[in-house]
N, C-alpha and C positions, 0 to 999 in steps of 0.2 A: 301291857299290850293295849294299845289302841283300839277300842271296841268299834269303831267305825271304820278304819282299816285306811290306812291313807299313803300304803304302796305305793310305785309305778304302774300304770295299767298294764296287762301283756300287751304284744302285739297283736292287732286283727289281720285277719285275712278274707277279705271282705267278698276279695272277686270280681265279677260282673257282675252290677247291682239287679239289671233286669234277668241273670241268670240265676240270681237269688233269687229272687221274687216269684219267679217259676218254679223252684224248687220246693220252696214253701207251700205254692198253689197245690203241688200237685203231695206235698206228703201230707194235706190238710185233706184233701179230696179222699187218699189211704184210708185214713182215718174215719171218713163218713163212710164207706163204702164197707169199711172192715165192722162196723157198725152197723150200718141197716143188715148186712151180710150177717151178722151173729144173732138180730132182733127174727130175720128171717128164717136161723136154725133152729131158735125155741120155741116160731111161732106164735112170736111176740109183735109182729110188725103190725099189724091189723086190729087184731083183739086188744081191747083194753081189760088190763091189768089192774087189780087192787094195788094198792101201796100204804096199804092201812091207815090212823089218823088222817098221815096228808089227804090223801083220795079222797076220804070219805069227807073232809070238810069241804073239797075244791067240789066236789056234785053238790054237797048241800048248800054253797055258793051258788051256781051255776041255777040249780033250782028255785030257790030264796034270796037268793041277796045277801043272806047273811053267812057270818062265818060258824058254823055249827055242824053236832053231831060227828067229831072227830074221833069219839070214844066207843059210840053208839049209836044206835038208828034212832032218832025221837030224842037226842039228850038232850037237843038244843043249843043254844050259843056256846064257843067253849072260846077260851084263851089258853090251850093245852100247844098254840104252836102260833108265832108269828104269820102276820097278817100277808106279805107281800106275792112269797111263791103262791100262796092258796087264791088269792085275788087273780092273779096271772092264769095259771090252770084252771081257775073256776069260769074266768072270762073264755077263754078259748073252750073249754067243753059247751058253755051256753052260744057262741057263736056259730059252733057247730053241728051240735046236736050231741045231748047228754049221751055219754056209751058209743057212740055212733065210730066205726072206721075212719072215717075224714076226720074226726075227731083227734082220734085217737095220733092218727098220723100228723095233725098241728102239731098236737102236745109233743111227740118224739122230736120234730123239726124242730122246735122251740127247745127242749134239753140239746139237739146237737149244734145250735146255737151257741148258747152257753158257751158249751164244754170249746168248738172251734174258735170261741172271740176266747174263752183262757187261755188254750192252747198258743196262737199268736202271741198274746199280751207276755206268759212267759217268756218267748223267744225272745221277747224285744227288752227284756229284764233283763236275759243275760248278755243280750247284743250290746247291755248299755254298762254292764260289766264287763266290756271288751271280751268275750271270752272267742274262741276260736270255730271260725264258718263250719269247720269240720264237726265241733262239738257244738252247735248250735242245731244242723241240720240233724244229729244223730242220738240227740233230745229229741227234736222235737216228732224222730220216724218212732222212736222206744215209747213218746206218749201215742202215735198214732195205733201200733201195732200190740202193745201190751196188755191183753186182756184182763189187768187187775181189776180195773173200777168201770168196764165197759157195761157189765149190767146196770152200775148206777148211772152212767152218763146218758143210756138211753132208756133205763127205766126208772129209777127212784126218784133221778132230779127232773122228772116230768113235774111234780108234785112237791120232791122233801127242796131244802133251800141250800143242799151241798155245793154242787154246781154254781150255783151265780154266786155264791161267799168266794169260792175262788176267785171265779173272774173279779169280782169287786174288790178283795183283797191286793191282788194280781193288781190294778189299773192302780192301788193305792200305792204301791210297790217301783210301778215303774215310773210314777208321777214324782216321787220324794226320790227317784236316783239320782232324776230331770233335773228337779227344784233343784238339790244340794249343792248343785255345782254353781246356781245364779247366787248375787252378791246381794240382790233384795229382790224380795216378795211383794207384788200388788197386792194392792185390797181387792182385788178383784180374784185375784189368783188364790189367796186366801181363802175367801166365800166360796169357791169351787172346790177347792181341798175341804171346808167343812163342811161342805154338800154330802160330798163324795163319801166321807170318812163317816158321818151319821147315817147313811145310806147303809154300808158297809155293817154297821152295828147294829140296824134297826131291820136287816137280813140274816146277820150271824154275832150275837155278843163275843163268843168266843172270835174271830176272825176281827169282828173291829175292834176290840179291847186292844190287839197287837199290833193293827193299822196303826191306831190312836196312840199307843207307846209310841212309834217309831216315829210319828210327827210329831207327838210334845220334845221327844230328844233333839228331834232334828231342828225345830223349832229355836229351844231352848239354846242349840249350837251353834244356828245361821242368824237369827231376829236381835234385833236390841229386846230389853225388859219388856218395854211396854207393849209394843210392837207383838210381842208373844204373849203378855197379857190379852191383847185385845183379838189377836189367831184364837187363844182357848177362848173367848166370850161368844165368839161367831162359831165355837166347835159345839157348844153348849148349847145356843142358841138355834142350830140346825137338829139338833138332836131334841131339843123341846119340840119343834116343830112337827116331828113325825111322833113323836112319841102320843103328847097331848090329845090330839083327836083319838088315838086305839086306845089309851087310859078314860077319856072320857067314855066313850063305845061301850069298853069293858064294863064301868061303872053303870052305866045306863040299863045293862042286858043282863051281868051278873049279880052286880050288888057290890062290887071292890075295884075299888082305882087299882088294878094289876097293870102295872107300868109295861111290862113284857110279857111273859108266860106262866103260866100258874100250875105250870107241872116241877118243878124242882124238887119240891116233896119226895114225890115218886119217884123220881129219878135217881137223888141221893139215899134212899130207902131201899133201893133196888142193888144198888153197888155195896154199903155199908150194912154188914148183917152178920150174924157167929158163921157159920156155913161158909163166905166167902173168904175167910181168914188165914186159915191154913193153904190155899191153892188147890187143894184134892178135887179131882174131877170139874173141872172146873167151865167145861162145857155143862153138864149136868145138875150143877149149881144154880149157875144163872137161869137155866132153864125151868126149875123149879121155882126159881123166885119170880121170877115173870109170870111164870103160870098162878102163883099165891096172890100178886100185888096187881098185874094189869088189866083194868077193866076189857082194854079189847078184847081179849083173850074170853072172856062172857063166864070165867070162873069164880074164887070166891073175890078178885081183885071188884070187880063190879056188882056184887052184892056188898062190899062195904063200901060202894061209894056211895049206892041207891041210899044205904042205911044212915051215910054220913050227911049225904043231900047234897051231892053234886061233886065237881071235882075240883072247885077249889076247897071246900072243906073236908074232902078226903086225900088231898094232898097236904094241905095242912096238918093233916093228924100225922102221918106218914114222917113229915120234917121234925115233930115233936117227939115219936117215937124213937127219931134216926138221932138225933141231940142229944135226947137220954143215955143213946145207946153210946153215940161218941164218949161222955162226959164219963162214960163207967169203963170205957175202953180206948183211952186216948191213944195208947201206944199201936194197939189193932188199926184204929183209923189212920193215922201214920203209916205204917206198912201199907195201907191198900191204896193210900193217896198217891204212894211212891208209886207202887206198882200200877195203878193208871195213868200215873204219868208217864212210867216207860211204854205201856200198853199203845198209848196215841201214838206213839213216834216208833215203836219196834214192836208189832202186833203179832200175838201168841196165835199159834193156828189154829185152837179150836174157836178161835174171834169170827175167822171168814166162817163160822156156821150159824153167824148171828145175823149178816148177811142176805138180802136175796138172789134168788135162784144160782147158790153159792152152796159147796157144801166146806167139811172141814177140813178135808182132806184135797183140795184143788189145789192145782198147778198155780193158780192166782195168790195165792198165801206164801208161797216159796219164792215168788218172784217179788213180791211187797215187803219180804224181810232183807233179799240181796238190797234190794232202791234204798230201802233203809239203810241201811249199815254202810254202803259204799256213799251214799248222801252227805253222813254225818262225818264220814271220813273223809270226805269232800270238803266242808264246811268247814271243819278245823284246821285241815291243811290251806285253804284260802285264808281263814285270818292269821294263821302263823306266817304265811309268807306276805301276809298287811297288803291281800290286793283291794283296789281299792272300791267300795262299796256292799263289801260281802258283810263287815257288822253292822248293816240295813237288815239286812236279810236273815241272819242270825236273831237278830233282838225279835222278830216278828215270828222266826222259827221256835224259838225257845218260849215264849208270850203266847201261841195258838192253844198251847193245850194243857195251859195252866187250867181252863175253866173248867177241862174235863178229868184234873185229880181226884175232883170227890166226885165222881160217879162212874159208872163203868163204862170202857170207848166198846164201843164195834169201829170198825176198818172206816165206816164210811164217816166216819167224823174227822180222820184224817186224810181228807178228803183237798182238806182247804191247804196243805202243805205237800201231797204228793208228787204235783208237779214240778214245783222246786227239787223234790229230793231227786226226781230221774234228771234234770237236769245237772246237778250237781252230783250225781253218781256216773254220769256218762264224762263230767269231766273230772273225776277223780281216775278213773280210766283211761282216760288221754292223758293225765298228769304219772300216774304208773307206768303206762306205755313209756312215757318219756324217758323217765326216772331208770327205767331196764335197759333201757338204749344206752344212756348216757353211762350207766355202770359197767354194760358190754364194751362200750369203747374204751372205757377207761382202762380194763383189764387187758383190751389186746394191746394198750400202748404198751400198758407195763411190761408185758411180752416181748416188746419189739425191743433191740440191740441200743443201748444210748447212743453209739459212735458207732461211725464207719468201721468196717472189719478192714484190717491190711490186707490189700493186695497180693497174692498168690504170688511165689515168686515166681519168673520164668515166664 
């Protein structure tokens, strides 16, 4: 099978462009409204919110200048979390005034930002998949109206970098449907794709790693040799550029050229351990290991990092411990690799209790397993019938959350693929609908007489 998919496109049903364009206005509008509407039933509209690390680095921005005390009050510099969202949040609370209402109210505007330029960006994803006005509009009312990831949209990604990895993922997505169809690439056009796609990874590793698959294939499938040699020198290139000044920063402030983040330790310490192996109880697992390992938490995780001297060397210790542990238990780590890798893409309910202001047992958990499962069943049945552009989408789908095998997901890291899946679940449901039709007809033909009956006599 053709992993890019090089079908007949369906047909569109496009409409009236400007009574499209309306329609979109106003299920976008849904959306913000069904939004401030839910920030204003928890009495979250006003008051600013902790958001743990993020938060507390984007005030100590805000405050300082610098990126610190993500861990702790007084830690100091950390590299526990890319640079980009925290700069952003940090600038708008110091613009506004630290804690302050107006503030807070920026921040919210700016995550519903985000989430309404991904929201669009999707829709013009599948518009460019030809898929059907009906299923395009009935995507994009199920992201307006579906309260799965509406506490992150206007609470977590104030702060964490879930939200804009979509959208940037999203713009990578719709740009490479664009490209594929032209016969050659500018250098200009080029330099914009590795803007975009360093951008993308230097926000979210997980999320550009799978940009970046899908445009070295695409690359490697549209460009002569060289021509894509010289696409990756400028992907490279773009990606030193952002990288270089936070490696230098880090070196400067910590003491270790940390290219990206220096929490992996931790992270992979957190998911790899005897206790998570068997699956028993397994809200109550994690929960104890977060309570042993994470310094915010101001338990013993943060008396071993005081004792280790800081947190790249008590994440460090953590990845040594976590290697040993692998190397004595290879086959353990395997099972649990697998089993996060299912966990990104079809999420266990006791997950939405890792979540905020989320419990385990929500209505939002039941409704993120149906997106899943009718998504993927979406998915497959597009490349089995090889339409065309859906093994884009697939290579990026299957690529997001390879990063998060070795360690354990919460819902909000699938974050950067959930729009795609309601999209792709609403048209696996137009495609069923069909599918029932076409069977019902089929059965009352077989019903019906092959030939004329004779004529009665008389």
């Amino acid at each position: 099978m053709n992993m890019v998919g090089s079908g007949l496109p369906g047909r569109r049903h496009d409409g009236n462009p400007s009574s499209a364009r309306r329609t979109v206005a106003v299920l976008l509008v849904v959306a913000v409204v069904f939004r401030l509407w839910w920030l204003w039933r928890v009495g979250a509209l006003w008051q600013p919110y902790g958001f743990q690390e993020a938060s507390n680095a984007a005030i100590a921005y805000a405050r300082t200048g610098t990126i610190a005390d993500a861990l702790f009050p007084g830690q100091g510099p950390t590299a526990h979390l890319l640079p980009v969202p925290i700069i952003i949040a940090g600038s708008i609370q110091r613009l506004f005034g630290i804690g302050s209402a107006l503030a807070n109210l920026a921040l919210v505007g700016w995550a519903l930002a985000v989430t309404i330029v991904g929201y669009t960006l999707l829709r013009a994803i599948f518009t460019e998949l030809r898929q059907d006005l009906r299923v395009l509009n009935a995507g994009l009312l199920a992201l307006a109206i579906l309260p799965v990831f509406v506490p992150q949209e206007v609470g977590d990604f104030r702060y964490w970098e879930g939200g804009l990895a979509a959208t940037l993922a999203s713009a990578n997505l719709l740009c490479l449907l664009r490209m594929e169809r032209k016969p050659a690439w500018s250098w200009a056009a080029l330099g914009s794709i590795a803007l975009l796609s360093a951008a993308t990874f230097f926000v979210s590793p997980s999320a550009g790693l799978a940009v970046d698959l899908c445009w070295a294939l695409c690359a490697l499938r549209r460009l002569p040799l060289r021509r894509a040699a010289g696409f990756a020198m400028l992907c490279v290139a773009a990606l030193a550029l952002l990288i270089t000044p936070w490696a230098i920063r880090n070196d400067r402030q910590l003491g270790h050229r940390i290219l990206l983040r220096d929490d992996f330790g931790l992270e992979i310490a957190l998911a790899n351990h005897d206790g998570a192996v068997s699956g028993a109880a397994p809200f109550e697992t994690f929960e104890k290991r977060l309570s042993a390992l994470h310094p915010t938490l101001r338990g013993p995780g943060l008396v071993a990092l005081r004792a280790a001297g800081g947190e790249y060397a008590y994440s460090a210790g953590l990845l040594d411990e976590t290697r040993s542990w692998i190397r004595r238990h290879p086959f353990d780590f395997a099972r649990l690799c697998l089993r996060h890798y299912r966990q990104f893409y079809f999420p266990d309910l006791w997950e939405f209790g890792a979540m905020t202001w989320t419990s385990p047992e929500a209505g939002p958990a039941y409704e993120a397993q149906i997106v899943a499962i009718l998504g993927a069943i979406g998915l497959i049945w597009s490349l089995l019938r090889r339409r065309r552009g859906y093994g884009w989408i697939a290579i990026y789908y299957v690529a997001a959350g390879l990063v998060y095998a070795v360690v354990q997901p919460v819902p909000r890291y699938s974050y950067i693929i959930f729009g795609l899946q309601v999209f792709l679940a609403v048209g696996c449901g137009r495609d069923l609908l069909l599918l029932a039709g076409r069977l019902r007809g089929e059965r009352r033909r077989a019903g019906l007489p092959t030939a004329p009956l004779p004529a009665s006599p008389g």
